[in-house]
C-alpha positions in Angstrom: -0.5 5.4 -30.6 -3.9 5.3 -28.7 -3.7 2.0 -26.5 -6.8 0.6 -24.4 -5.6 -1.5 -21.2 -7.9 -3.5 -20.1 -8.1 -4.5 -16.3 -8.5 -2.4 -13.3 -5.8 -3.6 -10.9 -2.4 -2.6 -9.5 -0.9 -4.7 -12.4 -2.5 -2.7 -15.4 -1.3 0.8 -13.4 2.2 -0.5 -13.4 1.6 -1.4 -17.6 0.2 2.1 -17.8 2.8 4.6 -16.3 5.7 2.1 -18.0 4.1 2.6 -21.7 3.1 6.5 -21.4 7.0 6.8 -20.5 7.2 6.5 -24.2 6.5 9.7 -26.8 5.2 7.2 -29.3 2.3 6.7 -27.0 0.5 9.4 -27.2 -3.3 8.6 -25.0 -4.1 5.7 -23.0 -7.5 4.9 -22.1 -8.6 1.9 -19.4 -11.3 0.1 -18.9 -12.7 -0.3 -16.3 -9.4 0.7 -14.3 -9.4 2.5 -10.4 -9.0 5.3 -9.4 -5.4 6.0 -9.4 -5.4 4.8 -12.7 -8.0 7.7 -13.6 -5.1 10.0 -13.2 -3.2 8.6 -15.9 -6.1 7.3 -18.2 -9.4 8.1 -19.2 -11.7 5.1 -17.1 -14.8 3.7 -18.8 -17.0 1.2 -16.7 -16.5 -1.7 -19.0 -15.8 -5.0 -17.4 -12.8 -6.7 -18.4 -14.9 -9.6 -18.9 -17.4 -7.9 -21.3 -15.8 -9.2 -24.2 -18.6 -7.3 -26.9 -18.5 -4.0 -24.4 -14.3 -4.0 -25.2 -14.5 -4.4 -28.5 -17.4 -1.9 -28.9 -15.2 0.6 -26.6 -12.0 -0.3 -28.7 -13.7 0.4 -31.9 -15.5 3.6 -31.0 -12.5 5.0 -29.5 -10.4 3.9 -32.3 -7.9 2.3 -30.4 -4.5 1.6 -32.3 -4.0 -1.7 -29.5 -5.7 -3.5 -27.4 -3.5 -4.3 -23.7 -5.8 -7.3 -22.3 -3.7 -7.3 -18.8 -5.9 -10.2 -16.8 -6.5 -13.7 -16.4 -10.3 -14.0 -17.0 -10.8 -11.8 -20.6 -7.5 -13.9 -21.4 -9.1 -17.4 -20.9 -12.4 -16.0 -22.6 -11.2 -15.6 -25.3 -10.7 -11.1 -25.6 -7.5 -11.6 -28.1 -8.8 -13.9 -30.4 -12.5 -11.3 -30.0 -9.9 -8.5 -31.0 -8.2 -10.0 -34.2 -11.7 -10.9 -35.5 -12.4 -7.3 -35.2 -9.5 -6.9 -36.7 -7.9 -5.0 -33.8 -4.5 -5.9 -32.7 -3.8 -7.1 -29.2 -1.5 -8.0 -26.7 -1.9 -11.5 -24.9 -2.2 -15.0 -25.8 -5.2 -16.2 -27.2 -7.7 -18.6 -25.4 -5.9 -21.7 -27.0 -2.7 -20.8 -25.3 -4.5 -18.9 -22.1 -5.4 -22.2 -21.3 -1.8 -23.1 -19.9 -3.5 -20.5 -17.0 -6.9 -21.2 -16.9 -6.5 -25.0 -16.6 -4.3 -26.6 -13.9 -4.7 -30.2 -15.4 -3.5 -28.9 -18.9 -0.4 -27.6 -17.7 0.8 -30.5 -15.4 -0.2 -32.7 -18.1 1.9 -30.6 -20.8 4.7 -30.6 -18.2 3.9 -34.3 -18.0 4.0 -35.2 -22.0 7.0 -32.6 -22.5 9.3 -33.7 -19.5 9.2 -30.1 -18.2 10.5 -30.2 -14.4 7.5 -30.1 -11.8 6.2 -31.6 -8.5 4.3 -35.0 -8.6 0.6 -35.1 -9.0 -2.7 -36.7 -9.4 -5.9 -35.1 -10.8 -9.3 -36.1 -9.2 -12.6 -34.9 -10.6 -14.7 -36.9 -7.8 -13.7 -35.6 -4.4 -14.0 -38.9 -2.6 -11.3 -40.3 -4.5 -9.1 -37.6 -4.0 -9.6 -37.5 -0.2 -9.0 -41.4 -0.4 -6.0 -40.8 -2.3 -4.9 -38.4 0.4 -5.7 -41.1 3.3 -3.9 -43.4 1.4 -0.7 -41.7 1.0 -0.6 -40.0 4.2 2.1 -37.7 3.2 1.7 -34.1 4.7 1.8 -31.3 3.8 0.6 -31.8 0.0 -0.6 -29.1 -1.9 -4.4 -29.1 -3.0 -4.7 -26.9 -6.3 -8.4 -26.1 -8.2 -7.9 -26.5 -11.6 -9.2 -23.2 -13.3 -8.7 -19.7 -12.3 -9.2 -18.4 -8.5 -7.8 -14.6 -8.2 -4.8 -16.3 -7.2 -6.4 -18.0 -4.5 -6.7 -21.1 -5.5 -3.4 -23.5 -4.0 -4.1 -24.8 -0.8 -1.6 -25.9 1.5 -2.7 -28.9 4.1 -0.5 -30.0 6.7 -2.5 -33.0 7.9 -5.7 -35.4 6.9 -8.0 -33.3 8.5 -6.6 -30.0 6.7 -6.6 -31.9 3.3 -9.8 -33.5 3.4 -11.4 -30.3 4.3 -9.8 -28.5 1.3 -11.2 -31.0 -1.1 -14.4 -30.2 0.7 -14.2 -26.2 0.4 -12.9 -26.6 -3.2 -15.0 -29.3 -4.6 -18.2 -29.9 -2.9 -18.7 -25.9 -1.5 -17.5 -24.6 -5.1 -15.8 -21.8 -3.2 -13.8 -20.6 -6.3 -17.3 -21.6 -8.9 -16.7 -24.3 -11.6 -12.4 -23.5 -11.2 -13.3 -26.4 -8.3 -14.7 -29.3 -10.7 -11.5 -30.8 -11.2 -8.6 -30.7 -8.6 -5.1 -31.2 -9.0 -3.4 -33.0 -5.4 0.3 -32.4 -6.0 3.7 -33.3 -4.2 4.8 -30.2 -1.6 8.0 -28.7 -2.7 10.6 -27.1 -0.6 13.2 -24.7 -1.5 13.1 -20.5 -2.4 9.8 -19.4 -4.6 10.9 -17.3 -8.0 8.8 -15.7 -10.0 10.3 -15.1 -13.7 8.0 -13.4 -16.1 9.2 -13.7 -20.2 8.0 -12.3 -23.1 7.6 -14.6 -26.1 6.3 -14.5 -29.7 5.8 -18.2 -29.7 9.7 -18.2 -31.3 12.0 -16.3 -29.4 11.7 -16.4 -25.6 13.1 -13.2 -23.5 12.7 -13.5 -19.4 12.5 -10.9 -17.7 14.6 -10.2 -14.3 13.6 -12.2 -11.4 11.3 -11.2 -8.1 9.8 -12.9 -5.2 5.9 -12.6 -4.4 4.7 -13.1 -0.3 1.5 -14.7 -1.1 0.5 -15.6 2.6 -1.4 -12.7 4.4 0.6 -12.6 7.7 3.8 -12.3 8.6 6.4 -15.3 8.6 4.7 -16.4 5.8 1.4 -17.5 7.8 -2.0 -17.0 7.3 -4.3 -17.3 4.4 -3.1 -17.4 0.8 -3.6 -14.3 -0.8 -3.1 -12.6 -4.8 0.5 -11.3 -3.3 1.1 -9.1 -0.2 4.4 -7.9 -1.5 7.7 -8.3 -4.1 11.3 -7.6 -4.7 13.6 -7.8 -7.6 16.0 -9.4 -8.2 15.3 -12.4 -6.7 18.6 -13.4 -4.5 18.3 -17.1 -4.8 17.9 -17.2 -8.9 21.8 -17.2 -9.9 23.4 -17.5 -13.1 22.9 -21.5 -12.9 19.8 -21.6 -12.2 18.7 -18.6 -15.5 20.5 -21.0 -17.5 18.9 -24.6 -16.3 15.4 -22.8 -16.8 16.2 -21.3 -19.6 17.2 -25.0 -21.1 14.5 -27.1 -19.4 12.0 -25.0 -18.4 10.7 -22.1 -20.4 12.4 -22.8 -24.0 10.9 -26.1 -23.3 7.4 -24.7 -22.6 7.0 -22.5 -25.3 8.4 -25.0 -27.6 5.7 -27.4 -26.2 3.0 -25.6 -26.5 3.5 -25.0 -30.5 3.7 -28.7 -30.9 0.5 -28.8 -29.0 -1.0 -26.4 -31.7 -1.2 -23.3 -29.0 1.5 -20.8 -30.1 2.0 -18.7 -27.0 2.7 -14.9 -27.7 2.3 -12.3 -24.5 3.7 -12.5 -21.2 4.4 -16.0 -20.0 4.6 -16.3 -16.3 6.8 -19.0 -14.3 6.1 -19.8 -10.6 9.7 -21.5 -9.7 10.4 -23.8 -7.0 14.2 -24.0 -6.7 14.4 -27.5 -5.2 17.3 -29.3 -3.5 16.9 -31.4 -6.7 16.5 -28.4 -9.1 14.4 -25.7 -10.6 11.0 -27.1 -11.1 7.5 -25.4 -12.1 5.1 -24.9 -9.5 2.6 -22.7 -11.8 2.2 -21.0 -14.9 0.2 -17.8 -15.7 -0.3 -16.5 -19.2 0.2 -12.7 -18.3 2.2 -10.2 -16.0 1.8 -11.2 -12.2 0.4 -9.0 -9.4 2.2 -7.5 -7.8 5.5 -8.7 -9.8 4.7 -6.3 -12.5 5.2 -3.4 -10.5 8.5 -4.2 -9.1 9.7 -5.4 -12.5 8.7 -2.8 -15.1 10.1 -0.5 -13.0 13.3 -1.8 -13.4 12.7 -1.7 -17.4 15.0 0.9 -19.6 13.9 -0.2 -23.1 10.2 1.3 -23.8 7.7 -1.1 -23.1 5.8 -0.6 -26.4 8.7 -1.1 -28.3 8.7 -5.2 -26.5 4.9 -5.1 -27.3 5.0 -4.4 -30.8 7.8 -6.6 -31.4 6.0 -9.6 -29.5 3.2 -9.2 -31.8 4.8 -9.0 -35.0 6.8 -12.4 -34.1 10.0 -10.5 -34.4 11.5 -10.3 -30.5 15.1 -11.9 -31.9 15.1 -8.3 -32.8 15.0 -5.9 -29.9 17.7 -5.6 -27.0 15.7 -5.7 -23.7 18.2 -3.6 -21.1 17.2 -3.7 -17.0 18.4 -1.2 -14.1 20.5 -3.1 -12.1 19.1 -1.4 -9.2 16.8 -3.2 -7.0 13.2 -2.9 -6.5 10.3 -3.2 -3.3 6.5 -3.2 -3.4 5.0 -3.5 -0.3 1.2 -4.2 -0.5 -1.6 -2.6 1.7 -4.4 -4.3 2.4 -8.0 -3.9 3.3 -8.4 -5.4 7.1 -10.0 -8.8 6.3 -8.6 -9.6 3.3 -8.2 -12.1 1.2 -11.5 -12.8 3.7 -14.9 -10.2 3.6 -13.8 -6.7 4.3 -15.1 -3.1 4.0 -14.7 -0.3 1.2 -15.0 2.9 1.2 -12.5 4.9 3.6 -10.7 8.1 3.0 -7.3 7.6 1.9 -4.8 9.8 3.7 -0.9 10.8 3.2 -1.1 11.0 -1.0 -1.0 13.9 -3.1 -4.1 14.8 -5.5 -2.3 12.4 -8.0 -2.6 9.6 -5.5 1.2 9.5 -5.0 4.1 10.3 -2.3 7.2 11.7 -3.1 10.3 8.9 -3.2 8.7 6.3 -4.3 5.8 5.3 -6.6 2.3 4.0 -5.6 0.5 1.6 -8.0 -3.5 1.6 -6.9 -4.9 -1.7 -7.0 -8.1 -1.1 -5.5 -9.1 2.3 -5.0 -11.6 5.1 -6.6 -12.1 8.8 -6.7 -15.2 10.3 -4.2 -14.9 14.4 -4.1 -11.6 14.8 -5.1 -10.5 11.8 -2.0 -9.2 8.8 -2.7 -11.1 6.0 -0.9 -10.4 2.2 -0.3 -12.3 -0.1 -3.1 -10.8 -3.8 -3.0 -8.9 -5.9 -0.5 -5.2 -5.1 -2.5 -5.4 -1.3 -2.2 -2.2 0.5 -2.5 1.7 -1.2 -3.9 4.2 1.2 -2.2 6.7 0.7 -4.4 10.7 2.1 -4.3 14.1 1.3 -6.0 17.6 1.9 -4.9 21.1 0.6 -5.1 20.0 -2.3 -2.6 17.8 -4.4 -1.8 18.0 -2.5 2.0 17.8 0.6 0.5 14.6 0.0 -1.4 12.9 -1.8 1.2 13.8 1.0 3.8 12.1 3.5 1.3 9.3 1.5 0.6 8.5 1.4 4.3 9.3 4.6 5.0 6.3 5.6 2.7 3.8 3.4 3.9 4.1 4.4 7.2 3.0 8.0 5.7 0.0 7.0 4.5 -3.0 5.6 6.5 -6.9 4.2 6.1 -9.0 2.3 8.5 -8.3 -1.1 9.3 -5.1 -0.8 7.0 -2.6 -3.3 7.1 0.1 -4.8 5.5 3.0 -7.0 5.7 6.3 -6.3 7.9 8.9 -8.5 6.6 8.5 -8.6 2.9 12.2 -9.2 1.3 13.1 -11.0 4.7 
């Protein structure tokens, strides 16, 4: 098989290196990828959101499948572009996509299908939402814009003055575009974050093991949110009670839901999990692999990945055995100084071999490109150092031990990610 991925983060290197471990994939081409994904695939400088640039690429190249890996080409409708073309693809369509690219149509799906979540209101007029706020006076309360933000777009305010200037950045500045129109003002839950990713073919539902993303840029959990500064897997809260209470009320529920709703969801279906004193609810849903979840959790994965793909696609999951490592897995994020804020591009890479990697562990490139044979910094996520072991220790104490090897200016990265 000749598969395109499309997307050109840390995320789609993970997909990558997981489905050439297969011998029934024999070339992988990306577009527009990075540049430790040029290593492993041939890079063309499509954008992932060039829908008619894809499927001119996937058709010239003859492509046996189409990989659509991120949130935008998702929600623009790249799958449903494919099957017209009569390509085949992995990923929801835009239908389903939009249980992603629209905060308000998953709380109110949650809402209608009695799906477990924190308590909300949706304002599309920022006064009233800022009144409401006032009105409630209940800090801290979460501030979400409804479409997508690079993962950027929960904010967390811990008093009036916090809140009302959220409403203000998302709404009135459009800081994350149009995603700002509407806003979602939801209850703050407490409790351990999970992140459980499933596969799905709209009929069988298959999760995936458990991890925990850092989202907050600084230590301790402080600082500004970012797309995820680091994972582990498993997840050590998520026990055997609370797989089976999600399994029953939260993602059999969903994807049976959103076939009523006429959106059949078939991909990767993502679950952002509060576990609450008063149960597992749903803080988010994405409709693809996380970042940097994916790279933690695939490379715990023993059945080949194309094998899940194929199956998801052809509605026949009930049919394939999905088997795990039961070792445990770290990916420790490192970061262009200044991110998620403005920050530079462009320095030398030091401490990886000419394949961009380091012995012991495996380094997914999120942001990075190729400049006379160096590898130089080109995003604020740049590098996911990423080990497994026996422990959780183990693989953080590799993990570590790695990125203290490898340097760039203004580097810098999280201490206390599995903490």
């Amino acid at each position: 098989m000749k598969i395109l991925m499309v997307g050109s983060g840390g995320r789609e290197h993970a997909l990558i290196k997981k489905l050439k471990e297969s011998e029934a994939v024999t070339e992988v081409i990306c577009a527009p990828g990075n540049g430790g994904i040029s290593v492993e695939a041939t890079c063309f400088p499509v954008k992932a959101t060039d829908i008619d640039g894809i499927i001119n690429l996937a058709l010239c190249e003859r492509v046996d499948l189409v990989f659509v890996a991120p949130d935008d080409p998702l929600a623009l409708g790249l799958v449903d572009a494919c099957e017209k073309a009569g390509l085949r693809a992995f990923g929801p369509n835009s239908e389903a996509a939009i249980i992603e690219s629209s905060k308000v149509f998953s709380k109110e799906l949650m809402k209608k299908y009695s799906i477990p979540t924190a308590d909300y209101f949706i304002f599309d007029d920022p006064e009233k939402a800022i009144k409401h706020i006032k009105n409630s006076d209940a800090y801290p309360v979460v501030i979400k814009a409804d479409g997508l933000a690079l993962g950027k777009g929960v904010l967390i305010a811990y008093n009036y003055e916090e809140a009302e200037n959220a409403v203000k950045l998302i709404m009135r500045d459009k800081v994350f575009g149009t995603s700002g129109n509407s806003v979602v003002v939801e209850e703050f839950l407490t409790g351990p974050e999970v992140t459980v990713m499933a596969f799905t073919d709209s009929k069988t539902v298959i999760p995936m093991v458990s991890s925990k993303d850092h989202k907050r840029a600084l230590d301790g959990d402080k600082g500004a949110n970012t797309g995820g500064m680091g994972t582990i897997s498993p997840n050590p809260h998520y026990d055997i009670a609370a797989q089976e209470y999600c399994m029953e009320h939260i993602f059999l529920p969903t994807v049976h839901a959103m076939n009523k709703e006429g959106r059949p969801f078939k991909g990767c279906l993502y679950f952002g999990l509060m576990l609450t004193p008063k149960g597992p609810k749903v803080i988010e849903y994405n409709a693809r692999f996380g970042d940097p979840e994916t790279q933690v959790v695939l490379s715990r994965l023993i059945t080949p990945l194309i094998d899940i793909v194929q199956a998801t696609i052809d509605e026949r999951l009930d049919e394939i055995d999905i088997k795990w490592d039961a070792d445990a897995s770290a990916c420790v994020i490192m970061a262009s100084g200044g991110y998620p804020g403005d920050y530079k591009k462009g320095y030398k890479i030091s401490g990886l071999d000419k394949n961009g990697q380091l012995e012991g562990v495996t380094v997914y490139h999120s942001g990075t490109i190729i400049k006379n044979q160096d590898f130089l910094t080109n995003g604020g996520r740049v590098l996911g150092v990423t080990a497994k072991a026996g422990t959780l220790n183990q693989a953080l104490e590799k993990a570590y031990s790695a990125v203290k090897k490898i340097d760039f200016q203004d580097a810098f990265y999280r201490k206390d990610i599995g903490e």
